[in-house]
Structure formats: C-alpha cells, structure tokens
C-alpha positions in Angstrom: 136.7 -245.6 37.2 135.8 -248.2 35.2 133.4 -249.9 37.6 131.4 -246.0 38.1 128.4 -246.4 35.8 129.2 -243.7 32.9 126.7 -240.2 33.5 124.4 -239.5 30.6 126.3 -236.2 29.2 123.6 -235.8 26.5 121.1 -233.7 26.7 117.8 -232.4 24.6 118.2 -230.3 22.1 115.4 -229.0 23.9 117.1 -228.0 26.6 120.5 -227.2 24.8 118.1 -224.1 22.9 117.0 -223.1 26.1 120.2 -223.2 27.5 121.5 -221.2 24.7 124.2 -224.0 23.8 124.9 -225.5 20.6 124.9 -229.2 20.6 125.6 -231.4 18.0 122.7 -233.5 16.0 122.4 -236.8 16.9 122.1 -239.7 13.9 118.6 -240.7 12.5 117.6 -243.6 13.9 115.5 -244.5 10.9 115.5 -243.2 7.6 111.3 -242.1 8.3 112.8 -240.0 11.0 116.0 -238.5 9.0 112.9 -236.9 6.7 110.9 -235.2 9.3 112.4 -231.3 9.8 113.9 -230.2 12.9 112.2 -227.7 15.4 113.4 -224.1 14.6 114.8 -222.5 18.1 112.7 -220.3 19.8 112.8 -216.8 19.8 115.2 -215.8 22.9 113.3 -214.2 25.7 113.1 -209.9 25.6 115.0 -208.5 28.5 112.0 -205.6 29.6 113.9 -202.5 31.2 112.1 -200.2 33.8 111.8 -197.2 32.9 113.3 -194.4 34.4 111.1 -191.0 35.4 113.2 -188.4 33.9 112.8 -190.3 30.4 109.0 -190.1 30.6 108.8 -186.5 31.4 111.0 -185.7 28.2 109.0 -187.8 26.2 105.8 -185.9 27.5 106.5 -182.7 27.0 108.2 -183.5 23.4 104.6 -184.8 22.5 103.0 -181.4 24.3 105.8 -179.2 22.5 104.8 -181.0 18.9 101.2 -180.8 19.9 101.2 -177.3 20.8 103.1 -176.2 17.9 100.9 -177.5 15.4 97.5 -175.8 17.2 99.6 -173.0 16.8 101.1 -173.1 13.1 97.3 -173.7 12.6 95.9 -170.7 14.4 98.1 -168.2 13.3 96.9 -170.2 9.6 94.2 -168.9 10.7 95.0 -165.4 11.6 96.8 -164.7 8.5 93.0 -165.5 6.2 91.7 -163.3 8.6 93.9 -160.2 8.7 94.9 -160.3 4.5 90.7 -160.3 4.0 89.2 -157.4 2.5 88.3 -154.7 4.7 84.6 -153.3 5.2 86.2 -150.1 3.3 83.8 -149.2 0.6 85.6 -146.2 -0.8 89.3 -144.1 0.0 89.0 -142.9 3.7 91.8 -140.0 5.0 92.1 -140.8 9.0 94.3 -138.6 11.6 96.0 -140.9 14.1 97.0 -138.4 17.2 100.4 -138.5 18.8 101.0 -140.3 21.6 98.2 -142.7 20.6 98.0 -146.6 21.7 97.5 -149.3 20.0 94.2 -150.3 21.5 92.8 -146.4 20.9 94.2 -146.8 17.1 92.5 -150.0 16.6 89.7 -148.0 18.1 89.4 -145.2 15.7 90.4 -147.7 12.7 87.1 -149.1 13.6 85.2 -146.1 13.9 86.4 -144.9 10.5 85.6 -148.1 9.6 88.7 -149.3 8.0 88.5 -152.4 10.3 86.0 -154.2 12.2 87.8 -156.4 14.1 90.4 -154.0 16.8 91.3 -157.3 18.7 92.4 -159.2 16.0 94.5 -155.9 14.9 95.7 -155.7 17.9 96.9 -159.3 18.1 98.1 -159.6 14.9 100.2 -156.2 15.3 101.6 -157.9 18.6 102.5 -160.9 17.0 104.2 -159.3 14.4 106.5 -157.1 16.9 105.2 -153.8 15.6 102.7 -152.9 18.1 105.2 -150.6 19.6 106.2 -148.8 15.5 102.3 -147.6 14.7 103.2 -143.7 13.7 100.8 -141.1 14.2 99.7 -138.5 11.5 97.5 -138.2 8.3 97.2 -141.2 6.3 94.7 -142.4 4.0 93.2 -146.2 3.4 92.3 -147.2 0.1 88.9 -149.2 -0.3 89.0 -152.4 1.4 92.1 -152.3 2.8 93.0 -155.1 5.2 93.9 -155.5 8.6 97.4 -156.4 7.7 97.5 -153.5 4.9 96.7 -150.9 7.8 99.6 -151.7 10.3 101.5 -151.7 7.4 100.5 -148.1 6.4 101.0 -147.2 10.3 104.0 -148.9 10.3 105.7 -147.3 7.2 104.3 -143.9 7.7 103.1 -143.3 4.5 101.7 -140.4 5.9 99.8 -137.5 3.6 102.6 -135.2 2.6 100.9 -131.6 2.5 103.1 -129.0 0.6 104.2 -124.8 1.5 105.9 -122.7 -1.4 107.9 -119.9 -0.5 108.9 -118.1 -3.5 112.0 -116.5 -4.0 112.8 -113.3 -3.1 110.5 -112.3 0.0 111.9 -110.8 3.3 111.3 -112.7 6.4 108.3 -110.8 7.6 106.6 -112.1 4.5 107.5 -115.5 4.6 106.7 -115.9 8.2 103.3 -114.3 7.5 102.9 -116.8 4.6 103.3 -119.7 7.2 100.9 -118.2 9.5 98.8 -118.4 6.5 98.9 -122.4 6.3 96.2 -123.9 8.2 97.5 -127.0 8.0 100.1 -126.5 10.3 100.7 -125.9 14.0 102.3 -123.7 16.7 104.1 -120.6 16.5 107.2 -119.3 15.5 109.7 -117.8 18.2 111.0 -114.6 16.4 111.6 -113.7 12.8 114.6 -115.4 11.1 117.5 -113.2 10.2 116.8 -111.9 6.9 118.4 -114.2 4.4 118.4 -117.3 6.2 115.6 -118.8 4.5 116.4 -120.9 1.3 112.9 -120.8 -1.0 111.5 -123.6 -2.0 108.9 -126.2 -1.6 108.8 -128.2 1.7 106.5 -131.0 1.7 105.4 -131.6 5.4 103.1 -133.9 7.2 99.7 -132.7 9.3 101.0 -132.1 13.2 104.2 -130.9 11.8 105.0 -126.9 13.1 105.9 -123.9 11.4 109.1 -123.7 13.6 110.4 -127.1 12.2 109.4 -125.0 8.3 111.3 -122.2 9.5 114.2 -124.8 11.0 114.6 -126.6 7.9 114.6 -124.0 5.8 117.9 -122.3 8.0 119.3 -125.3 7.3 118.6 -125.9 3.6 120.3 -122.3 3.4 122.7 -122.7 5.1 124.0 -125.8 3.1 123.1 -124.6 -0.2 124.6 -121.1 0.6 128.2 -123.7 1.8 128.3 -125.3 -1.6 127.8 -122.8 -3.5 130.9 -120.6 -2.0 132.9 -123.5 -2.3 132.3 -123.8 -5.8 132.6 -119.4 -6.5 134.6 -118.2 -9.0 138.7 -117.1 -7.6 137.6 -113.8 -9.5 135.1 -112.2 -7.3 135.4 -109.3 -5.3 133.5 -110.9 -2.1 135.4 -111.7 0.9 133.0 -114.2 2.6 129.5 -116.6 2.0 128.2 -113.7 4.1 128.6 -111.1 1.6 127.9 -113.6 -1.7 124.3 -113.6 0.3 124.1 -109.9 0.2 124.6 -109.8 -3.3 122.4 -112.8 -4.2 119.6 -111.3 -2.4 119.9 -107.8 -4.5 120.4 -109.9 -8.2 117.2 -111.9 -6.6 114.9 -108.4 -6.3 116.3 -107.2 -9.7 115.2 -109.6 -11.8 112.9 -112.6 -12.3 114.1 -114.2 -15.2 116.5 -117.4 -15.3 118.3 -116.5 -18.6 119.1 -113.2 -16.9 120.3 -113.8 -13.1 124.2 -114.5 -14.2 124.3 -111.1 -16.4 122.7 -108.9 -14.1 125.1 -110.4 -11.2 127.8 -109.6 -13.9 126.7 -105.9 -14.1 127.0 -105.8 -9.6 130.0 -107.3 -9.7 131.9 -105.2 -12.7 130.5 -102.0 -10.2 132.2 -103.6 -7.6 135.4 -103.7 -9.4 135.2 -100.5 -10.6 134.5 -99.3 -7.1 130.7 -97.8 -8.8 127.6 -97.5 -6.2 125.1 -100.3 -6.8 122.6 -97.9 -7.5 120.5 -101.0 -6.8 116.9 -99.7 -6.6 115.2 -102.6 -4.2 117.7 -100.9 -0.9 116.3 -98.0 -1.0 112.5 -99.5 -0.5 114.8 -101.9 2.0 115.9 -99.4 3.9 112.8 -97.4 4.3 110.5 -99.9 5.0 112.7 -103.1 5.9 111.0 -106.3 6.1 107.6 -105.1 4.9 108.6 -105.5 1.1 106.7 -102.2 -0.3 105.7 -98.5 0.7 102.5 -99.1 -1.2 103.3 -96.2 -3.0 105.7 -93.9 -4.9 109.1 -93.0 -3.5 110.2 -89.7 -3.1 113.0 -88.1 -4.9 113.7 -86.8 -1.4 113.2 -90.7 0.0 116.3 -91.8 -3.5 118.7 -89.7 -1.4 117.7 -90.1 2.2 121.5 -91.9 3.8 120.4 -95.4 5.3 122.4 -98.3 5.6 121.0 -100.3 2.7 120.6 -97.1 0.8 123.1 -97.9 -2.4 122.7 -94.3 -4.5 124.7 -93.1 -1.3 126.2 -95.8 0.6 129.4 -97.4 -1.4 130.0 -101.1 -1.7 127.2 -103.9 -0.2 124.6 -102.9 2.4 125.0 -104.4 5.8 122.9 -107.3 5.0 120.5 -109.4 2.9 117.3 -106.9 1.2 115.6 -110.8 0.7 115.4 -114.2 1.2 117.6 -115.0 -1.9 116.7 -118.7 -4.0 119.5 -121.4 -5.0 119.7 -119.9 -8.8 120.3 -116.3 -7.6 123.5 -117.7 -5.1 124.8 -119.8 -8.3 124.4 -116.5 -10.5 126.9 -114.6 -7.8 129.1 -117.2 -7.3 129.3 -117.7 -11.2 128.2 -114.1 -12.9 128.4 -113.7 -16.4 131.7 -112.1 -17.9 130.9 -109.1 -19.5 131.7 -105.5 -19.6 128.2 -104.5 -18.6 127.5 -101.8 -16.2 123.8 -100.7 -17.0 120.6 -102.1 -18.0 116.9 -101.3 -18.7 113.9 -102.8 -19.4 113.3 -103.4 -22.5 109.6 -104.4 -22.3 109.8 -108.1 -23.0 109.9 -108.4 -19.2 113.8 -108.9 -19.7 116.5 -106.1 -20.0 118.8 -104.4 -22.2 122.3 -104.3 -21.4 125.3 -101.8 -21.7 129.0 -101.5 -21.7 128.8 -97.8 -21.7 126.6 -94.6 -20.9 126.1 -93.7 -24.1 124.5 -97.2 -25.3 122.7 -97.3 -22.1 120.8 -94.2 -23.0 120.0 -95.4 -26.8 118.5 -98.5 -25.1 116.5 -96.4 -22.7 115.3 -94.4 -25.6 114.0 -97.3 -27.0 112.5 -98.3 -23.8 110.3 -94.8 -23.1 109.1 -95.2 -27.1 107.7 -99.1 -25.8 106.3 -97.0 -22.5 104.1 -94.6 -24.8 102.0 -97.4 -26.3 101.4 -99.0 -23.4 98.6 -98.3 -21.2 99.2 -97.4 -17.2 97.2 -97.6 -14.0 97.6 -96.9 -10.8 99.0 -99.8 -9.3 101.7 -99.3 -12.0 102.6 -96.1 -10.0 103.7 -97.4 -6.8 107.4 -97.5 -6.1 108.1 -95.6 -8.8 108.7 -92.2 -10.1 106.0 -90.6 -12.1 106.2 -87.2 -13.7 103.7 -85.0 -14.6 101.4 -86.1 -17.1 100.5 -85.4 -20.8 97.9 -82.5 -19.4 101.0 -80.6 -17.6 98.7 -81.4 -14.1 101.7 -82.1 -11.4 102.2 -85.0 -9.9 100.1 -86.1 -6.5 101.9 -85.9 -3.2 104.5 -88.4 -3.1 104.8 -89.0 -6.8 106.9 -86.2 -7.3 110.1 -88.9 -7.5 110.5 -92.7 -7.4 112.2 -95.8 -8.8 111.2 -99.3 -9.0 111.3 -101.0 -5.8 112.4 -104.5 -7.8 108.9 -105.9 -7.1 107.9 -106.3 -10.5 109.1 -107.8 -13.7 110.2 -104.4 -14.7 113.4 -104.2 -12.8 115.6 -100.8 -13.2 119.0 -101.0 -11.9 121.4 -98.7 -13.0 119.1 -97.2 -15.6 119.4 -93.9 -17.1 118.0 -90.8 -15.8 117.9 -88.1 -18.1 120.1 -84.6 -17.6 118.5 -81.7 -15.5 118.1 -80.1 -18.7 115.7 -82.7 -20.8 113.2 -83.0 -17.9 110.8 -81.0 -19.0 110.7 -82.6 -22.6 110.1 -85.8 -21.2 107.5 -84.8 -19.0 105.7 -82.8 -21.8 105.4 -86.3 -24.2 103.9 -88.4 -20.7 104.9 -90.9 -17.8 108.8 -91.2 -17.1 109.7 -94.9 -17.7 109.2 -97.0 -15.0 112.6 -98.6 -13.4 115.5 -96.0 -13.9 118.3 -94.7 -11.8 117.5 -92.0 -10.0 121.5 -91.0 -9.7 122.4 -90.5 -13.2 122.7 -87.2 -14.7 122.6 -85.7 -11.0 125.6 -84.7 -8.9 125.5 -88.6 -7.5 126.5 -90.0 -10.6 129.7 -91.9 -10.8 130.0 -91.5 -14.1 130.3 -87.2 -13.5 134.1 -89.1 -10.8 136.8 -87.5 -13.4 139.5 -88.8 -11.1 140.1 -92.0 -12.8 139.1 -93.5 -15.7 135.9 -95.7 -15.0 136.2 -97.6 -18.4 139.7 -98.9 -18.0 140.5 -101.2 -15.0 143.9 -100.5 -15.3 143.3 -96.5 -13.8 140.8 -98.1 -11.2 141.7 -97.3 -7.0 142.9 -100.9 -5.4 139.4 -101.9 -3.9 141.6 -102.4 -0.4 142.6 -98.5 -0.7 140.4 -97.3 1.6 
C-alpha cells in the first residue's frame, strides 16, 4: 500500500463547478496570487422541456378569446355612438306600428317615417340587446331627433298614444253602445247589447287597434267590481235584499237627479217609500217602460201613457221594477248604499237645478207653490215640452195631441219625483194662470195616490204593514 504511488484526488475547481461539487480552496501560493479574485461559478445549464400539444392549443385560443373580445368590446363601442346619436327627426312624428309586425318591416317603416335611417343597425342593436322579440305594436309618437336606441325603447315599453271614450252617467245601453259606434278610433263590433246596468260610466283611456268589445268588456267588469264593494260596504238598514236590487235603485236616483250634493237625499226619499211600502212614483220608468233602451219618446207623455201597467211602470207597479232604467255611475251606487237619513218623502224642483224636499204633503205643496211662481217668469220652448205634461196655455187654446198629460222623463236637470199634482178641483185655475210645472207626480191628488191609503198611518212607521207581508 505503501509502495502504490498515491492517485491525485484533487481536482479543478473548474471541474468541481461543473460537476456541481463543492471543493475546498486550496492555499495561495504567493501572496500576488492570494489578491487576485476567484472565478464566480457559472450559471448552471437550463433544463429545456418539450412542449406538449394540448398546452399550445390552450394557449392559442386564450390569445384568440382575448383578441376577439377586445374587437368586440370595441365594436359594440362603437355601436352604442352610433345608436344613442340624434336621429334625422326634425320635428314630433305619430307612427302606427301594425300587429303582427317584424322587426325588419318595423325598422322599415321607422325609416320611411324617418325616425331612423339606419334599419340594419336597429335591427342589430335590438338583437343584441334581447328585445327584438318585445317591439309592441300600436300608436306611438317620436319626439324630434329621437335615437335609434330611444325608438326600441318606446317599442319596447309601449308608451303607446292613449286615446280616451266618456260614457256619462246615466244612459241605457242602446245609447252607450251607439256612443261607441260613434268613436272612429276604435275597431270591430260589438256582439249584442249589454244587459242594462252592466256598464259602470266613466272614462276609459284605450290605445288605437283596441275594440269596442274589450270597451264594453271592461266596463262589465269595472261594474261589476265597483257594484261588489259597494254592497259590502251598504248600510244594515236598507230595505234591499241583494247588489242586484241596490242596482235597480241606483239607476232610478241616477235619472232623478244630476247633482252630487243631492244623490244621498234623493236615495233617502226611495228608500223611506220603501219602508213605508209607498209606490216610487219615480217618473224616468214610465219613459223606461214605454220606450226601453231608447232613453226618450221625443215628446210629451200621455196622461193615458202615466197609467198604462208595465213592468217598470212605478205609479202602478209596487216596490222596484224588474231591472235597471240606466247605466247607473259609482256616486249614484254609494248614494243607495249610504242614503241620507231623513224623513223625506217628496221633492220638487226648486229652480236652482236642485230640489226642495219634504217630510209631509202639506210642505210638499207649499214648496211646489213656490216652484210654479219661479215657472211664470221663466220663458218656455218647445223642447222644454217633451216628456212632460203641458196644460193648456194662457189663451185657453188646448193642448196639441199628445200633450194633453206628461211628467218629466228624468232627462233634464229638472227632475220631478214624487212631486205634487194638484186636486181634480184646482185644474182649471192652474191652467187659466199658464204651463203646469214641469216634473210633478202625476199620482197625487188622483185615486193612485198613496197618501188617499187610510188603512194605516203612512207617517208613523210604527202602523206600517211588515214589508215581508205579502
């Protein structure tokens, strides 16, 4: 072991850094050399990795993904200057979009009305936005420049023209039917005549395209709610039995008077009558029941005509007539439902286009009185004349055929419900001094007054029949 010449162990530190070992430094051989730096170690060498296919297709179509996106935030950039610009409009423009129209025929009569003047871009941007499939059809109008985006959003929203139809209170079927027939604006027919008092008044906005059936349709069912309420909310004193017969009523207080003030007193008088088992004497049935749903005979009514027996007749039927005499309005329902507590039992005009109201017969005829000295002053025509009675006049010259005899049909201001007819025997004196008062009932004084009943004491509840005696 000795003899074996000793193997030279050391290496470079060359060759140690290459090797990646650490070897220890050897001694300066001269101080010269101990002062000269040492060689840093190289860098070690970078392992390259192949790589694989499934990598570099992700890595693709991450940079197409980005690259796309970007030409597309940009575009649509772009899209949104184009669509929020001002619109060739120069001034307010109304257009009518048909139903079942497209979206490429809409962009197509945008441009023709020239709202817009570019349909593909209002087209694209609709798509884009998911609402090419909510454009609404109807009436709408553009204000002056409107843009592209503006326009699908008026389409979109229908913020259609609302066109408006009043009915007024108090008309029969016939005339409200004929007063939609009457409104150009809107379509189709309607398939029979609504039960009369089925209608609830009012105003009913509507759009163009929209039919008359859909009027008549939501005007059932505005009544029919309103009338629901109202019952629900009646007073546990009346002497109805259903909403059918608080309809009944409403439509009579409806023709009998056109002011507010008055509904609740006037249903008051109706509903003491009822109570006191006392005809109606309500003037509007009789034109009812001769004429129906027409509304007026266009002239005077016959004494003959006050005592003719039909079912809405109330001078000879007792009680409510078989149905509704109108189309009553929300005010006239709450006035049944809620009637004034009074006494009351008569009233007369009392020529402020209001009434006068009594308790008993005897008041009834002062305010009467009062009302024929108003009636002298005041001028007449013709017109005043029909539907009501007129006497002979000042000259002593009868009366024309079919003027002989008539009371206020209810179409006026100058209602007459329950108002005083003179005795047999004071006729003549008030046709000597001119025109017998418009509005009066035709019963009174005559062997169909109630008030002539001895049987039982009319002013006193207490000596009133049970109303379920038969």
């Amino acid at each position: 072991m000795f003899g074996r010449k000793k193997k030279n162990t050391l290496i470079s530190e060359h060759e140690a850094e290459v090797q990646g070992q650490e070897q220890p430094r050897l001694a300066p051989r001269s101080p010269s050399e101990a002062l000269k730096p040492s060689l840093a170690p190289p860098p070690p060498p970078r392992l390259r990795r192949r790589r694989g296919g499934m990598l570099g297709i992700m890595s693709g179509l991450l940079t197409l993904i980005v690259a796309l996106a970007l030409a597309g935030l940009f575009g649509f950039t772009m899209l949104q200057h184009e669509v929020t610009a001002k619109g060739p409009l120069q001034n307010d423009k109304v257009v009518v979009i048909p139903r079942n129209t497209g979206t490429s025929e809409i962009a197509g009569i945008l441009k023709d009305e020239g709202v817009i003047n570019q349909p593909f871009m209002f087209e694209a941007y609709a798509l884009i936005n998911r609402q090419r499939g909510h454009l609404k059809a109807g009436e709408f109008q553009f204000k002056a420049g409107t843009s592209i985006e503006e326009a699908i959003d008026t389409l979109v929203q229908g913020k259609a023209i609302l066109h408006s139809v009043t009915i007024p209170e108090g008309l029969t079927s016939d005339q409200i039917v004929a007063r939609l027939y009457e409104n150009e604006i809107l379509t189709g027919d309607i398939s029979e005549t609504p039960r009369e008092g089925s209608l609830l008044p009012d105003t009913y906005k509507f759009e163009r395209g929209t039919t008359r059936q859909q009027i008549v349709n939501s005007m059932q069912a505005a009544q029919k709610q309103a009338l629901n309420q109202i019952w629900q909310r009646r007073s546990s004193e009346l002497p109805i039995k259903s909403p059918q017969e608080l309809l009944i009523l409403a439509s009579i207080v409806e023709k009998e008077t056109g002011r507010a003030d008055e509904r609740t007193r006037v249903a008051g008088v109706f509903i003491n009558r009822l109570m006191k088992r006392m005809k109606l004497q309500s003037d509007p049935t009789i034109v009812y029941g001769l004429v129906g749903g027409k509304g007026t005979l266009g002239r005077g009514i016959l004494r003959s005509e006050i005592t003719t027996p039909t079912p809405y007749n109330t001078y000879v039927i007792d009680g409510l007539p078989p149905g509704p005499i109108a189309n009553p309005g929300r005010a006239a329902l709450e006035a049944v439902a809620n009637p004034s507590r009074t006494k009351d039992l008569y009233f007369v005009a009392d020529g402020s286009g209001g009434h006068a109201f009594a308790e008993s017969y005897d008041q009834h005829q002062r305010n009467v009185s009062r009302w024929r000295q108003i009636e002298k002053t005041k001028a007449t025509t013709d017109s005043d004349n029909v539907d009501r009675v007129v006497d002979p006049d000042a000259s002593g010259q009868p009366a024309a055929p079919g003027q002989s005899g008539a009371v206020d049909d209810g179409l006026s201001e100058l209602r007459g419900t329950a108002n005083a007819l003179p005795a047999s025997g004071t006729r003549t004196a008030a046709g000597a001094v001119g025109r017998r008062p418009r509005g009066f009932d035709a019963s009174e004084g005559t062997e169909k007054d109630p008030l002539k009943n001895k049987t039982f004491d009319l002013t006193n509840p207490k000596n009133v029949p049970d109303l379920k005696q038969p």
